[in-house]
N, C-alpha and C positions, 0 to 999 in steps of 0.2 A: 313338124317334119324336120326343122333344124334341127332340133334339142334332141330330138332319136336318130338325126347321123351325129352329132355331136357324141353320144352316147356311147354310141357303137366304135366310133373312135377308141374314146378312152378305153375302152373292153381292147380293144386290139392292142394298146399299151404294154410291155412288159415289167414287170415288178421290177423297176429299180432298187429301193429300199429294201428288198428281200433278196436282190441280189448282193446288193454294198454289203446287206449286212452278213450275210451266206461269207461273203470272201472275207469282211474283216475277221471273222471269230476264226476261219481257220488260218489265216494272218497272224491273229496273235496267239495260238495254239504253237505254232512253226516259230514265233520271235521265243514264245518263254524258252521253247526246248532250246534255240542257238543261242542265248544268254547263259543257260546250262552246262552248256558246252563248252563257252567260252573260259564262266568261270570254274570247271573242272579244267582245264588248262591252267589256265592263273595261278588257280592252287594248287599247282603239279610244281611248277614254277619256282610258288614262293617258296612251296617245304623245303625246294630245293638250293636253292639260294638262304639258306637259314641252316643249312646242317654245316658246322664249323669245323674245320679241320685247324690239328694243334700240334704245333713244332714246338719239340720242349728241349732247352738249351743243357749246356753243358755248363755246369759250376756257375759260379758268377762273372759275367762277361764285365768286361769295361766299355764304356758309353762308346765310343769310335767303335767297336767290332758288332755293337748293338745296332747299331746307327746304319753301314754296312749291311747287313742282314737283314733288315727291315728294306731298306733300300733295293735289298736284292729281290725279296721278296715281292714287292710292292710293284717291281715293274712287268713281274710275270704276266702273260695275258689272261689266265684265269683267275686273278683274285680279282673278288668283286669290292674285300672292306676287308681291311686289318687292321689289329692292335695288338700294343707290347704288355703281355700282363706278368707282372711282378709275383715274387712268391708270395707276400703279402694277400695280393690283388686274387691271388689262386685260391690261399684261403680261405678268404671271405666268397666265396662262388663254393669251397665245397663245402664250409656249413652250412649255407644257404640256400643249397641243395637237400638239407635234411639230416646231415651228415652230423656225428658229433665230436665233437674238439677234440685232441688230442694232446689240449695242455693238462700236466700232471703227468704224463707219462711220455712224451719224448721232449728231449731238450732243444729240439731242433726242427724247423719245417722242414716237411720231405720234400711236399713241392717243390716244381723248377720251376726256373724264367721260363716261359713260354711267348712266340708267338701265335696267336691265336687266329686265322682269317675265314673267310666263306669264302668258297668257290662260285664261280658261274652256272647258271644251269646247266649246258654246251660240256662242260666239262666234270658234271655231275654222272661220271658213272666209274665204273671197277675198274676198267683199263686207263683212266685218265689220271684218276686216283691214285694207283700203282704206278704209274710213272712221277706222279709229282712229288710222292714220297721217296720216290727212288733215288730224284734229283735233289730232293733238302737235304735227303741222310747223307749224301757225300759233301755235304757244306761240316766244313771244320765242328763249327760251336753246336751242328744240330745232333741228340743223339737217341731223340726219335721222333716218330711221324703218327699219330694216332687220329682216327675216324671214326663213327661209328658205322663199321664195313656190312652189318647187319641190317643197320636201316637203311642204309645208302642202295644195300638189295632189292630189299622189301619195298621199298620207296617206287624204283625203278618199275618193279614191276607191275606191283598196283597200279602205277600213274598210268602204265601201257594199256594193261586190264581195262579200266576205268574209259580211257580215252577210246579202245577198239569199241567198247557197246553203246557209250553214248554216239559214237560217229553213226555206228549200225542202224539204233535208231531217231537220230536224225535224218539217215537216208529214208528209210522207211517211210516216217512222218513227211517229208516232202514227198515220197509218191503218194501217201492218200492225201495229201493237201492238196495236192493238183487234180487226182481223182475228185477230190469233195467242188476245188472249184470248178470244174468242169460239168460239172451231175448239177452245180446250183446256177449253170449261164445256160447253159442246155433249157432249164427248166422255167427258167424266167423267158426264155424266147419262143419256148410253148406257146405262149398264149401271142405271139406275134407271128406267128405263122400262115395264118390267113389276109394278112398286111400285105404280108412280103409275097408272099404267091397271085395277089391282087395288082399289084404292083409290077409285077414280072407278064398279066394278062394281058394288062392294057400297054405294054410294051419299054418298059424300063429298063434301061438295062442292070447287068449283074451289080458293075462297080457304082451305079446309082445306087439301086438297093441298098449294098452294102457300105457305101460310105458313111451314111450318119449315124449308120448305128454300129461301125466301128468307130467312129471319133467318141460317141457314147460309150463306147464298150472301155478306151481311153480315160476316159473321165470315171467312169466307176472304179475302174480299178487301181486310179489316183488316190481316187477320193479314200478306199477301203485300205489301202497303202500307209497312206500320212494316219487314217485312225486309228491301225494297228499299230504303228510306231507310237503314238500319242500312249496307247494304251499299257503297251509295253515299257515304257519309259516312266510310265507312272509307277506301275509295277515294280520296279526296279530302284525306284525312289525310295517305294512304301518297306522292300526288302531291306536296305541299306539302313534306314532309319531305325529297325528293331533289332537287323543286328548288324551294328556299325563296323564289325571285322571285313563286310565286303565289301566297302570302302577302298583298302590294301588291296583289293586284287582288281580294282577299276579300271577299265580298260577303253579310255575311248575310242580309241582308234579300230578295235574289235567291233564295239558298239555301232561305230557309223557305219562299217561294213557292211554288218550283220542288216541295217536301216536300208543301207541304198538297194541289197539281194529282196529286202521283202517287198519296197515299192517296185523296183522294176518285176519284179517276180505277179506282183497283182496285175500290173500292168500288161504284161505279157501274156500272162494265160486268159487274162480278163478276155484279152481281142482276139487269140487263138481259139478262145473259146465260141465266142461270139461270130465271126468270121465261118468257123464252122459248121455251127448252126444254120447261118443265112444259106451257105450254099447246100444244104442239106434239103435245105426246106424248096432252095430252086429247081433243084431235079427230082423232088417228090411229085408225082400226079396228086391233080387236085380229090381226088378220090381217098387218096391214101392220107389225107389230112384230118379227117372225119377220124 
């Protein structure tokens, strides 16, 4: 007689394991895409901190007005990196570009002195652009400003492109992530619903019922939390490892963000979910449970 209330027991149990595992897969469905994300940012970022704008000088300066001019440049607030490259040093960049020499027929290098810097991202666009060249060319030795104003466009606006539809569908993905965890605590508390209304017959009350299998509800969706991050993080390992370029666009601080939204996010719908349930099931007549 024991062994078949025992029994019956565990039959009234709700699937743990099929819940944990319900919310980690859509957990780590929700991490890949905001890693995605993240790093389509990154790489919006870095193209953009890598396009070089070049001040090309006037004859040959002597070191004090070069000195000066780097100095003045350098303290600007949107340089991120500069250097002084020589006509020599221009050279060797345009045959090395594919380019081909030009000894035998000029006696003389055309290139100038230039200095060479990147901008910030912040100040990576057309308006920002046009004023900072606006400001070199009235420097004495500068006598001109060049960019390429073409990509600096086309840059701009893909990154925006790019960034509106991944956001779109990361919105998206978190409403059916929360739709799926919701559909997979609902369904695990199915089979607890003769518990809870047994429970509630012989006189228990609500926040009895529902307190331990919110604190349960707590624990699962810890537990499915930490192994989506677990999983994710591996992921992201195995990514970097084959191809080492997204290394450069590594982002912890994005990373543990993106970490603490998905545990407290398991954690939250886990017991919104569960919580809902319980009291669904206390205002069901016992008829309606069949």
């Amino acid at each position: 007689m024991s062994q078949t209330g025992k029994a019956s027991i565990k039959k009234g149990k709700p699937s743990y394991f099929m819940s944990i595992l319900g919310v980690t897969l859509v957990l780590l469905l929700l991490g890949i895409i905001g890693w995605l994300v993240i790093n389509a940012n990154k790489l919006g970022d870095y193209f953009k901190e890598n396009v070089e704008v070049r001040a090309e000088l006037r004859g040959n300066m002597n070191p004090k007005d070069s000195i000066y001019l780097m100095e003045y440049i350098s303290a600007k607030p949107y340089v991120k990196d500069i250097k002084f490259v020589t006509k020599e040093e221009a050279e060797k960049i345009f045959i090395g570009d594919g380019n081909e020499s030009w000894d035998g027929i000029l006696d003389a290098n055309p290139l100038p002195n230039s200095i060479n810097f990147k901008v910030k991202r912040k100040y990576m666009n057309a308006d920002s652009l046009s004023a900072i060249s606006a400001d070199l060319q009235n420097q004495t030795y500068v006598s001109e400003v060049a960019y390429p104003k073409a990509l600096v466009d086309n840059l701009n606006t893909n990154i925006r492109r790019i960034s509106i539809i991944l956001l779109a569908i990361a919105v998206l993905l978190a409403v059916v992530v929360i739709v799926l965890i919701d559909n997979t605590i609902r369904l695990a508390m199915f089979s607890n619903r003769f518990l809870i209304k047994t429970m509630q017959m012989v006189g228990a009350t609500r926040w009895f019922i529902a307190k331990p299998m919110n604190s349960r509800a707590v624990i699962n969706g810890a537990v499915s939390g930490i192994i989506a991050i677990l999983a994710v993080t591996v992921i992201i390992f195995i990514a970097e490892r084959v191809l080492p370029e997204l290394k450069t666009i590594h982002d912890n601080t994005s990373l543990i963000l993106l970490f603490v939204g998905l545990f407290i996010m398991g954690i939250c719908i886990t017991l919104f979910s569960t919580h809902r349930s319980v009291v669904k099931y206390l205002k069901m007549k016992l008829d309606d449970l069949y």
